[in-house]
Structure formats: C-alpha cells, structure tokens
C-alpha positions in Angstrom: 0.0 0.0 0.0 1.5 3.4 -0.7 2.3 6.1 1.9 -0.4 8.6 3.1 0.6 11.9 3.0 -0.9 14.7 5.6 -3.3 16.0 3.0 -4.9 12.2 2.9 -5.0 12.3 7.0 -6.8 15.8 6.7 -9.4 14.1 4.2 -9.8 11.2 6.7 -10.5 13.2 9.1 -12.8 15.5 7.9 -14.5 12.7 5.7 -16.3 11.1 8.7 -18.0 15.2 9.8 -19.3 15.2 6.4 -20.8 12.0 6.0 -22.6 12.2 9.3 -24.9 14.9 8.1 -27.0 12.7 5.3 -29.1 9.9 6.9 -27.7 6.5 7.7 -27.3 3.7 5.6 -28.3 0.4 6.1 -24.3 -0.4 5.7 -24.2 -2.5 9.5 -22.0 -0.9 11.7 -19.1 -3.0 12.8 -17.5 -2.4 16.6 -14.2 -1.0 17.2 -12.0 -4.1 18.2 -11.2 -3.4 22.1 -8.0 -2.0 23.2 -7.5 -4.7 26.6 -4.4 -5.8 25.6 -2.6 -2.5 25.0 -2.2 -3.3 21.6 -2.3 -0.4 19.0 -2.9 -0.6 15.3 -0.7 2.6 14.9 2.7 2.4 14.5 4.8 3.3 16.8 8.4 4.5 16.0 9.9 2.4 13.5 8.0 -0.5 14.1 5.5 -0.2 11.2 4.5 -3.8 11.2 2.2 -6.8 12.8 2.8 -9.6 13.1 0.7 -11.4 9.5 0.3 -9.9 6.6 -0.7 -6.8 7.3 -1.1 -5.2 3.5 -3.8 -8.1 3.0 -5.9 -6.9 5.7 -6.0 -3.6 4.5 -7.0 -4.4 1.4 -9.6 -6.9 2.6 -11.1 -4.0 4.9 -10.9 -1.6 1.7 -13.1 -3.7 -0.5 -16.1 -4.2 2.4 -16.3 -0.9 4.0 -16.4 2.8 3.0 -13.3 5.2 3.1 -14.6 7.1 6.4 -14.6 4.0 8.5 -11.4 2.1 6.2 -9.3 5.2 7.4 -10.5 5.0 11.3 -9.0 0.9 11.4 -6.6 0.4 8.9 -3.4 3.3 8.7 -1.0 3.8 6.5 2.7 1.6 7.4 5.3 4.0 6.4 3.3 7.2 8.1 5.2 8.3 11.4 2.3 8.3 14.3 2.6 10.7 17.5 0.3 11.1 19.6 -1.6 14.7 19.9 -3.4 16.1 22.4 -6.8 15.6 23.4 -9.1 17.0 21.3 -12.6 18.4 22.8 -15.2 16.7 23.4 -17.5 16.3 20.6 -21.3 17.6 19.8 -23.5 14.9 20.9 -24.4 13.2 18.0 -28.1 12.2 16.7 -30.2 9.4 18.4 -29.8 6.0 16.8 -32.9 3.9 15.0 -35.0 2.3 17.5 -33.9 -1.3 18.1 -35.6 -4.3 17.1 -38.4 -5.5 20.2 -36.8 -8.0 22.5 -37.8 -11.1 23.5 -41.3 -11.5 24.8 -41.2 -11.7 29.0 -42.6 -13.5 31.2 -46.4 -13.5 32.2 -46.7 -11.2 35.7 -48.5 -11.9 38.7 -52.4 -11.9 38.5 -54.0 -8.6 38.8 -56.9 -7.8 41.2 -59.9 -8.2 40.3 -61.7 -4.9 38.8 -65.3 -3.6 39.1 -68.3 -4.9 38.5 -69.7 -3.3 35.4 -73.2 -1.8 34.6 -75.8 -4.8 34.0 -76.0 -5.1 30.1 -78.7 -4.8 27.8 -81.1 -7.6 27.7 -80.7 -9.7 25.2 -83.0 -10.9 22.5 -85.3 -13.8 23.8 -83.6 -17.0 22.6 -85.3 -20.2 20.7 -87.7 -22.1 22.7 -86.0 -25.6 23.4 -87.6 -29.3 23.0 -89.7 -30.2 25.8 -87.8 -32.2 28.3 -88.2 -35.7 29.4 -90.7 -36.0 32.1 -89.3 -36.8 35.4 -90.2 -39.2 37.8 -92.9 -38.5 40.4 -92.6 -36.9 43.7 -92.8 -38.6 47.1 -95.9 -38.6 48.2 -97.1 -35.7 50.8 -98.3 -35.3 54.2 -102.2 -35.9 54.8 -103.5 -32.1 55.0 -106.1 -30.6 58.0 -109.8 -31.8 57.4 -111.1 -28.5 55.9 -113.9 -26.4 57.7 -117.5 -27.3 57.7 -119.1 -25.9 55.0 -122.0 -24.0 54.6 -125.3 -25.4 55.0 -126.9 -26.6 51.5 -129.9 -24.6 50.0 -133.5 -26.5 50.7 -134.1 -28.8 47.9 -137.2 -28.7 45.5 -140.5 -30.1 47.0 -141.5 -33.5 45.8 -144.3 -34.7 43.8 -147.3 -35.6 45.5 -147.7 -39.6 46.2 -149.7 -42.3 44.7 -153.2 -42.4 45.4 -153.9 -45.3 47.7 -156.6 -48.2 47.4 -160.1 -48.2 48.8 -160.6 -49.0 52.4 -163.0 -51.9 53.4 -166.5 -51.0 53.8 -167.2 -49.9 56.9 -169.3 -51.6 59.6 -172.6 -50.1 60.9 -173.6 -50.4 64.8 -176.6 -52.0 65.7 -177.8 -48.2 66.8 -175.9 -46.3 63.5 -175.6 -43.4 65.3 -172.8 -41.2 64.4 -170.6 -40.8 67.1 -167.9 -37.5 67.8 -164.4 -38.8 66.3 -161.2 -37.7 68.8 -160.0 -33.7 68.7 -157.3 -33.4 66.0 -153.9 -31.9 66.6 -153.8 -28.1 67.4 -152.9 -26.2 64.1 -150.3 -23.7 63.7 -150.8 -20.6 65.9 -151.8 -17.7 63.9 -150.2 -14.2 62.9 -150.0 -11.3 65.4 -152.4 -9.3 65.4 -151.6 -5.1 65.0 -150.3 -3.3 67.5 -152.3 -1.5 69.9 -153.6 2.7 69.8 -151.3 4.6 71.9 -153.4 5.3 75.0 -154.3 8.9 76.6 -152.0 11.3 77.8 -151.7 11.2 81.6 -152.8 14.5 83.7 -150.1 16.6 84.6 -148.9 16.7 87.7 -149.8 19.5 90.9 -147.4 22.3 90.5 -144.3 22.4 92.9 -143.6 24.6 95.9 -143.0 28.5 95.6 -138.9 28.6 95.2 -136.5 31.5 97.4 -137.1 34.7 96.2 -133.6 35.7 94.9 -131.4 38.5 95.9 -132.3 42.2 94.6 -130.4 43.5 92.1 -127.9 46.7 91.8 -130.1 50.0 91.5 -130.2 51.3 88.1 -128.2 54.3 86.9 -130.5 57.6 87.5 -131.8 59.0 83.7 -130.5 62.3 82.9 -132.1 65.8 83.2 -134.4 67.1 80.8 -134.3 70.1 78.7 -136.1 73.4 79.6 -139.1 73.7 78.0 -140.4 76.7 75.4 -142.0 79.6 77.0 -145.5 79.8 76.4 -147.3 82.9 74.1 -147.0 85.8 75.9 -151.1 86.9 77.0 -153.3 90.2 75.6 -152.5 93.6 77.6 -155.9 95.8 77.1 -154.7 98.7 78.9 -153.5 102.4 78.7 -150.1 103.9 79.8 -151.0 105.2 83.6 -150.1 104.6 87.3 -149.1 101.3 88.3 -152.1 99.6 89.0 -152.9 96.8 91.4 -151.2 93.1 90.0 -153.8 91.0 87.8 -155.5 87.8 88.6 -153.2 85.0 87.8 -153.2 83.2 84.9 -153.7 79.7 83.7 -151.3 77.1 83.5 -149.6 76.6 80.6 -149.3 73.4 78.6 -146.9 71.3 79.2 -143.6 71.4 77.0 -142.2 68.4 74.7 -139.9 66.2 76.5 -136.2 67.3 75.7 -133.2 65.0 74.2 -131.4 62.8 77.1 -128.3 64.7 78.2 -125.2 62.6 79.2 -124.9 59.7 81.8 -124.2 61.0 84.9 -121.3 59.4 86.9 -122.1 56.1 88.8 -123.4 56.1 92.2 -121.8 54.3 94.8 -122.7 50.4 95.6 -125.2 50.0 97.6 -125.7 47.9 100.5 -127.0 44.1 100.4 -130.9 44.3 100.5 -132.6 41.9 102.9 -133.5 37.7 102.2 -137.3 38.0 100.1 -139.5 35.1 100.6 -138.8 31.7 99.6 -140.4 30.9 96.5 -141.9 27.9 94.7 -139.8 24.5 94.0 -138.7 25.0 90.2 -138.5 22.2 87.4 -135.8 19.6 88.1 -132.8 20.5 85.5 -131.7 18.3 83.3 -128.6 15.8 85.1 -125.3 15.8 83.5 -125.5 11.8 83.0 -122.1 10.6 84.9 -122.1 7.0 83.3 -122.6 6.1 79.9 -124.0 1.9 78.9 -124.6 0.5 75.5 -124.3 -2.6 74.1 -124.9 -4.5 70.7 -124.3 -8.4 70.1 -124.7 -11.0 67.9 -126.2 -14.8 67.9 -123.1 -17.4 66.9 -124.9 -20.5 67.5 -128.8 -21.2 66.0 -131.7 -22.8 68.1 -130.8 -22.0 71.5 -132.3 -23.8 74.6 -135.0 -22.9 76.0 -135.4 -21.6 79.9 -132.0 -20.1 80.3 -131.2 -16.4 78.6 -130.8 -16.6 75.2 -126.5 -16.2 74.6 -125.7 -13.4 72.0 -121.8 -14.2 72.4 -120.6 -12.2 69.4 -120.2 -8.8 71.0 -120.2 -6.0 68.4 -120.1 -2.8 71.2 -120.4 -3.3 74.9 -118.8 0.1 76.6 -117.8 -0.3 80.3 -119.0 -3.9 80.0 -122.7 -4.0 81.5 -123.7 -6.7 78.8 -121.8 -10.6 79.8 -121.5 -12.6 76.7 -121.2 -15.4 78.9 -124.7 -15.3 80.4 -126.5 -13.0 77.8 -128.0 -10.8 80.8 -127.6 -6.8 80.9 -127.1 -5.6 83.8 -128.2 -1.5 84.1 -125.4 0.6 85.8 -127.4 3.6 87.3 -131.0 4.6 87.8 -132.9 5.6 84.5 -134.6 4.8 81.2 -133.4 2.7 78.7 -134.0 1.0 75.3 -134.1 -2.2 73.8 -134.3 -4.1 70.6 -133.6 -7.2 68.9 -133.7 -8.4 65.0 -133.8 -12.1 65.1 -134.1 -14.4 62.3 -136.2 -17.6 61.5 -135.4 -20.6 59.8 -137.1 -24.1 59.8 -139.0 -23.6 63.2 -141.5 -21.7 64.4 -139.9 -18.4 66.5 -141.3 -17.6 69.9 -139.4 -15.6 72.0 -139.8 -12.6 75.1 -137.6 -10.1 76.2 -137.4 -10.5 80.4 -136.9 -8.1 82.7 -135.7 -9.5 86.3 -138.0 -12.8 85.0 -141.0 -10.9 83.9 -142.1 -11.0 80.1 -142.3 -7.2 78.9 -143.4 -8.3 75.0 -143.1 -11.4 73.5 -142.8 -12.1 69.8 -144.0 -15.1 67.3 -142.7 -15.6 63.9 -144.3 -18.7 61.6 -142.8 -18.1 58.4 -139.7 -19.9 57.6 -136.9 -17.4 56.1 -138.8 -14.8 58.6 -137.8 -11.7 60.4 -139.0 -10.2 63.7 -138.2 -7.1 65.7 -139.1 -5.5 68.6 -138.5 -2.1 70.6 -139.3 -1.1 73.5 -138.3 1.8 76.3 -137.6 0.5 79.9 -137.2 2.3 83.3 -134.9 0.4 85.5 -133.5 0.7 89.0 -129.3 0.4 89.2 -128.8 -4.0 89.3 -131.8 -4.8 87.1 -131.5 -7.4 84.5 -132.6 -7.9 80.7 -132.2 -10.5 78.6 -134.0 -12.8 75.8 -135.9 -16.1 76.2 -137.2 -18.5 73.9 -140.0 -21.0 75.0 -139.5 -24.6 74.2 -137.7 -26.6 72.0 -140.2 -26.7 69.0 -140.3 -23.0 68.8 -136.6 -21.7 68.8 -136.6 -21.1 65.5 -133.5 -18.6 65.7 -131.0 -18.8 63.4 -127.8 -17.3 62.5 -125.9 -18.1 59.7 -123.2 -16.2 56.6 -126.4 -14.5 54.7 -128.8 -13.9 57.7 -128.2 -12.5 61.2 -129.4 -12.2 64.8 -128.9 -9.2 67.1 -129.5 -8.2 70.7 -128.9 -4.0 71.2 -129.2 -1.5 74.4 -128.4 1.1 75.9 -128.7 4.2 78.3 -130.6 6.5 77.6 -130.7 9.3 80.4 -130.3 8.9 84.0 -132.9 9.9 86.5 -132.4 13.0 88.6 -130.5 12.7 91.7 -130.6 9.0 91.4 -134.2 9.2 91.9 -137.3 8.2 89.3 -139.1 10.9 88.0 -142.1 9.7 89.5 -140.8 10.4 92.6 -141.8 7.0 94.2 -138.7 5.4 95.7 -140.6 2.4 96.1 -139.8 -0.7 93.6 -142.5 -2.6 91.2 -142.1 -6.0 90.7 -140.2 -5.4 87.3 -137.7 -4.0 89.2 -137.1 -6.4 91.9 -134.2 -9.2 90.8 -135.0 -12.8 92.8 -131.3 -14.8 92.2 -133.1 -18.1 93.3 -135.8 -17.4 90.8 -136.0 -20.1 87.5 -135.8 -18.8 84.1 -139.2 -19.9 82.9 -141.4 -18.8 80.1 -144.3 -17.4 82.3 -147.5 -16.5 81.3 -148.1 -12.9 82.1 -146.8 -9.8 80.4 -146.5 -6.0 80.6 -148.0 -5.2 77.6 -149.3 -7.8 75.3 -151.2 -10.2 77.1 -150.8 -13.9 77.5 -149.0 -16.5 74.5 
C-alpha cells in the first residue's frame, strides 16, 4: 500500500464530519476491536508492522467498507504516528434507529380483580328448546287438615205428590148407627200477630211544685239624665193704657206642658249600695236536666242457632259493649245507674217456628211469634230500670226456637242508656220498687204466662 501523505489524513478526518450529516445507511456498523491488551494498530516509531500480513488486511477492509470507516482501522505503514493532544469533546451526536423489540417476558402476577360493570342490555329472547323428558314422580305428601265445615246446602225442591192409595173396606154399621164424635185433631199452627195496639191517653199533669226562694235584689239602676227646659209659652193680651201702676192682675192659667227634651249625658255612677234583705222563699222550680255521669250500651250478635230454651238466650258475638254492663257469657244486661233505657232485637227464623220474650228480672215485657220460615222479627221497646236490674231474651220450648244465624242472615240483641234519673231518683218520685224491678237470684228462668203489655201466648 502506498504512503499517506498529511493531506490524505486531513481528508480522513474531515470525511467522517461530512458523511454524518445525510441519513444513515443500512451499511451494518461494525465495533471498534477493544484496546484490553494494550495493543495499537498505529505504529509506533519504527515499528510499522504486525505480526501477519498486514497489507492483505487492509485491502480486505478496503473492499467491504467505506473510506470514512477504512481510514479509522486500517493506517498507512510508512506514516510516522505521534500522539496529539486531546481534542474536545464532541457535539452529541443524533439518536440511533429504535432497536428491534426483544424477546417476549414472562407473564406477571395476577391482577386484582376490577369492578363490576353496569348490568348489560337484555338480550333478544332465545329459541324455545324441546320439551324435556318427564321426570319421575314426587314422594308422596303429608295428609293435609280436614277443611272447615261448610256451609249449609240450600233446601231442595218439594217432591211430587204420592200415589193415590186403594179403597178402604167398607165400613161396619152399629146396631144403633148413630154417628158418634171422632177424637179432637192436633192443634194447628198458631196464627199471625195481630196489629199493635192505639197509643193510650195522655196522663194529667202533675200539681205544680212549691214557691222557690225569692232571689237576691239586684244593683239600683243608673239615675236617667235631666231634661231640657221647656219653650215659654205665648206671651197673654194687655188691654190697657199707659197710667199709674195699677194693682197686680189675677193670675193666669197654667200653661201646657212642654215636649220632653233629648237625654243629656250619663251621669257618673253612684256608689254600691248595700246588700238588701233575704225575700220570701219561692216555689220549688223544674228539676234541671242531670249531666249523665255514666254512659251503657251494648250490641251483640247470635253465633250458634236454636238455643235452649229456659235459660237467657247467649248473644256471644259482641259488636259494642262500653264499660262492660252486657256478659256474653250469660247473655244478661245488667243497668249501671238509675234511669230509662231502650231495647231491641232483630232475630231471624229458619225451619222452626220463632217464639221468644224479652225478660226483665223474670218478667215477660213483650213477647214475639214468627211462623214463616226465612222470617224476620223485631221489637223495641223503652224501659225504666232501678241500678242492678236485668234484661235478657228467652225463647219457649224446644219446638219454637226457630233462631237462626248463619253467613247471609243475622241475629242481634242491642241497648243502651238512655238518660239517667235525677239525683238517682225516678221521675215519679216514688222510691218504692215494682215487681219489674225487683231481681229474685233463686228465681228459674221460665217462660211465664203474664206480660206487661201484650197479654198472654
């Protein structure tokens, strides 16, 4: 290889600052070889050579690689070498290509879990599938609770009359063929109830009461004001002359009277004055009307049809019974306080004839029949009693408690208070008790034959 001269180093070096400008080729870039072993490719002094054949590397490297990089690695063997100083340190040069991606790395560690999203839209409703195999059957289950008795059935249609039967045997005269009275037949049915009675006559009223305390006077009244003067009257004739004073005149008449003038102001009060005396006592007034202290009422219905006879008729299904004065246990009201009350009862029939009474302390007050099957009776009635009397409803006998109570049809027992006598007292004024007051414990519930108002059944 020739010798380089210093105008070829310049080039060599200033070759590389050029070529660095343009973009880089896809020539690959081969390393410098590493200076470890202290080995340098310049020559130093007059040692020019390596050991080899060091013209045919040169020219090897010449062939494969441009000048710039030629000149960096392979130098010239006859070209003196000296070291220089350190040169300053260069611009920083461009950034290289992105390198090819590396290997693919290992999977990491499971993430946590993230949120639940939003629910999604529903989705279209799929095919219908085949209809499954049917599967096998289920154990048999536990016998269930006998149901509840069930209501009673509606009556049936009425049959068709029977057969005709055959002709009796001829009958046998007596010797004395006389006709003779057959036995009484069987008493028939009892008939309706008649209408109810006129109202009777008003009673006389009673003798006025005792003159009462005359009460205190009153305050004197404010005095009325003055009048005002009246107008003078017409002044009267003068028939005389101009002369000596004579002797006065007869008087004259009195004038009329003048029109009464407008009221002037209220004079100031006058003082209090002092508590007249006591007047006489006056008649005894009207009692006033009591402020009733106690209230009673009561309404209850029948739970159980054809109740026995001589005991109180039960109406266990209390609707209302305030403070308690009605015992569903025994059917019997008991009245809290002196005074009048009222009573009344809607009963139903079915399949029985309906007799019943409503008692007080074991006497009948009115009593009640009812022949029609599907019937309704009701009664009212107003009732004094003293404070412990009883009340209650009885039916007779066992053909003729016909009361029934059922889903569609009802029976129902209803009192109540309704105003105390005065001062505990009747209005009568007679503290002395009638026998529908008086309450015998000992006494036997029995369907008597007397009443109050309507006579004998």
């Amino acid at each position: 290889m020739p010798a380089c001269s210093p105008h070829l180093l310049l080039m060599a070096v200033s070759i590389p600052i050029i070529m660095a400008m343009p973009e880089p080729t896809t020539t690959p870039v081969i390393p410098y070889p590493e200076m470890s072993d202290q080995r340098n490719i310049f020559p130093d002094g007059d040692n020019m050579t390596y050991p080899g054949d060091m013209d045919t590397s040169c020219q090897m490297l010449m062939n494969n690689f441009p000048l710039a990089e030629f000149l960096g690695l392979c130098m010239c063997k006859k070209c003196p070498s000296h070291p220089g100083p350190k040169g300053d340190r260069g611009d920083r040069g461009l950034p290289g290509r992105p390198g090819s991606p590396g290997r693919r790395g290992m999977p990491g560690f499971r993430g946590r879990p993230g949120f639940v999203g939003r629910q999604g839209i529903k989705g279209e409703k799929g095919d219908e599938g085949e209809k499954g195999d049917q599967g096998l059957p289920g154990l048999m289950g536990p016998k269930g609770a006998q149901g509840h008795k069930g209501a009673k059935g509606e009556r049936g249609y009425e049959g068709r009359a029977g057969d005709r039967g055959p002709k009796g045997d001829d009958g046998v005269c007596p010797d004395a063929c006389e006709s003779s009275l057959g036995p009484p037949g069987p008493p028939g049915l009892p008939g309706p109830v008649g209408p109810r009675g006129l109202p009777g006559d008003t009673g006389p009223y009673g003798p006025p009461g005792m003159k009462g305390d005359m009460g205190d006077m009153g305050d004197p009244g404010v005095p009325g004001p003055v009048g005002e003067k009246g107008e003078p009257g017409p002044e009267g004739d003068c028939n005389c002359t101009d002369g000596v004073h004579g002797s006065p005149g007869q008087k004259g008449n009195k004038g009329e009277i003048g029109q009464k003038g407008e009221m002037g102001p209220p004079g100031a009060a006058g003082q209090l004055g002092g508590k007249g005396d006591m007047g006489e006592k006056g008649m005894v007034g009207v009692p006033g009307p009591c402020k009733p202290l106690i209230q009673s009422s009561f309404s209850a219905r029948l739970k159980y049809s054809y109740p026995p006879p001589n005991n109180p008729v039960i109406f266990s299904d209390v609707l209302y019974n305030i403070h308690e004065n009605y015992d569903p246990n025994t059917g019997i009201y008991i009245a809290p306080i002196n005074g009048t009350y009222v009573f009344n009862y809607h009963l139903s029939a079915y399949e029985r004839v309906l007799k019943v009474g409503l008692f007080s302390n074991f006497i009948p007050i009115v009593k009640t029949t009812e022949v029609r099957d599907f019937g309704v009776t009701s009664q009212s009635v107003v009732l004094h009693l003293y404070e412990g009397g009883r009340v209650w409803l009885q039916v007779k006998d066992t053909v003729t408690n016909g009361m029934f109570a059922g889903f569609e049809s009802s029976s129902t027992f209803s009192g109540f208070l309704l105003y105390p006598d005065t001062c505990g007292m009747p209005l009568s004024g007679d503290t002395s008790r009638s026998a529908y007051d008086t309450y015998d414990p000992e006494q036997q519930y029995e369907w008597a034959t007397e009443s109050s108002g309507e006579g004998s059944d």
